[in-house]
N, C-alpha and C positions, 0 to 999 in steps of 0.2 A: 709926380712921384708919390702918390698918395697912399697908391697901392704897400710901394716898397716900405713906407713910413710902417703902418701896421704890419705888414707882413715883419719886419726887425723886432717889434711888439713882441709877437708871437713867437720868434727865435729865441728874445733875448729870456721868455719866462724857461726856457731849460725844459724845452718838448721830449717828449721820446719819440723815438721812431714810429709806433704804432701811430699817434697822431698827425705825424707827417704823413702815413700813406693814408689814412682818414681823409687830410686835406686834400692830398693828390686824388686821389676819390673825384673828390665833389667839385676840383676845380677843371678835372677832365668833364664830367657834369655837363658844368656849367660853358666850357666850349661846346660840348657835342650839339647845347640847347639852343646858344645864340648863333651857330653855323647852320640850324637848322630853322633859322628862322629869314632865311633865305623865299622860302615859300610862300610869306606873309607879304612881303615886296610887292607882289601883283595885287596885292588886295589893300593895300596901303597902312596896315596896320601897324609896320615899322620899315623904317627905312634904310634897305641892308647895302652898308658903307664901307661892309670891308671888301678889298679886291681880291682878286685870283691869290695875289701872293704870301697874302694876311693870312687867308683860309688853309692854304696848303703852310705855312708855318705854323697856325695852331693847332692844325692836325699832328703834323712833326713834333710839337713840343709836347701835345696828349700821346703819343704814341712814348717819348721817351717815362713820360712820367708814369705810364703804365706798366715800364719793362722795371723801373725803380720797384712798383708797389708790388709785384710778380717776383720780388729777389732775383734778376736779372742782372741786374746792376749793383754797385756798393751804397750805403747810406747815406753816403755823402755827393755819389752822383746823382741821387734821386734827390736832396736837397737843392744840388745848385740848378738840377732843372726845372724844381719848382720855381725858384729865385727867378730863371732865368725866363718861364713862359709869363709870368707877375709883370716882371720891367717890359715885355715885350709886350703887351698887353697898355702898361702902362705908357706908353710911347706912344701908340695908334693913337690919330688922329681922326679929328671926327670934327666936324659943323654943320652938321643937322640936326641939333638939339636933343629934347626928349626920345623923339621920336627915333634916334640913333641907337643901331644894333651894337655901333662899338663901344658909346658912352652906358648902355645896357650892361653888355660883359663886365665894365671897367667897376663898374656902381657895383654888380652880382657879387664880384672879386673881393672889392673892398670888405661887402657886409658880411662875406661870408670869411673874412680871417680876424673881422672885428669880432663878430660871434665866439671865437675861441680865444679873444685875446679878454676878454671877459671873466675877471676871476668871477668861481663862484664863494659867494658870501656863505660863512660860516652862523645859522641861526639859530644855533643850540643855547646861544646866550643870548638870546637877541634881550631878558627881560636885565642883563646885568649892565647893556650898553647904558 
């Protein structure tokens, strides 16, 4: 639940919306990249652990988050799909170590909601600290 921990992080700083579809952005990205490393499999460079049904759900869950970022949907359905591809994400299992496509996704996820839960530092005073 690692992912969820940060991703609550990043709710709880009072996002706007634009940020959210920012996020949904890059965590649809980041599925298209590690579904897509499927190819790499034969050549051993990662070892691809998700099944038929993982793939075609994080395809389903990129496609809802897409129709969020499109104004398709309301602000709050594009929230709980994010939430809701995160935990699903954060579920998949995996023991194949590094080399693992699904511990890859999970690691991508995490650093990329750590990156915006990152305030940024005000240095205009940095000589009065």
């Amino acid at each position: 639940m690692d992912i969820l921990k940060e991703y609550e992080k990043f709710v709880e700083q009072g996002r706007d919306m634009r940020e959210y579809r920012d996020l949904g952005v890059h965590i649809v990205t980041h599925i298209l990249n590690h579904v897509g490393m499927l190819r790499y499999d034969k050549s051993k460079m990662k070892d691809f652990d998700l099944n038929n049904s993982d793939v075609g759900i994080l395809s389903d869950s990129g496609i809802s988050i897409l129709e969020g970022i499109n104004g398709e949907v309301t602000d709050d359905v594009l929230k709980r799909n994010i939430r809701d591809t995160l935990e699903m994400v954060d579920m998949l299992e995996s023991g194949l170590g590094e080399r693992s496509v699904t511990e890859s996704l999970k690691k991508s996820f995490k650093n990329e909601i750590r990156r915006r839960v990152v305030q940024e530092i005000d240095y205009s005073n940095l000589w009065e600290l």
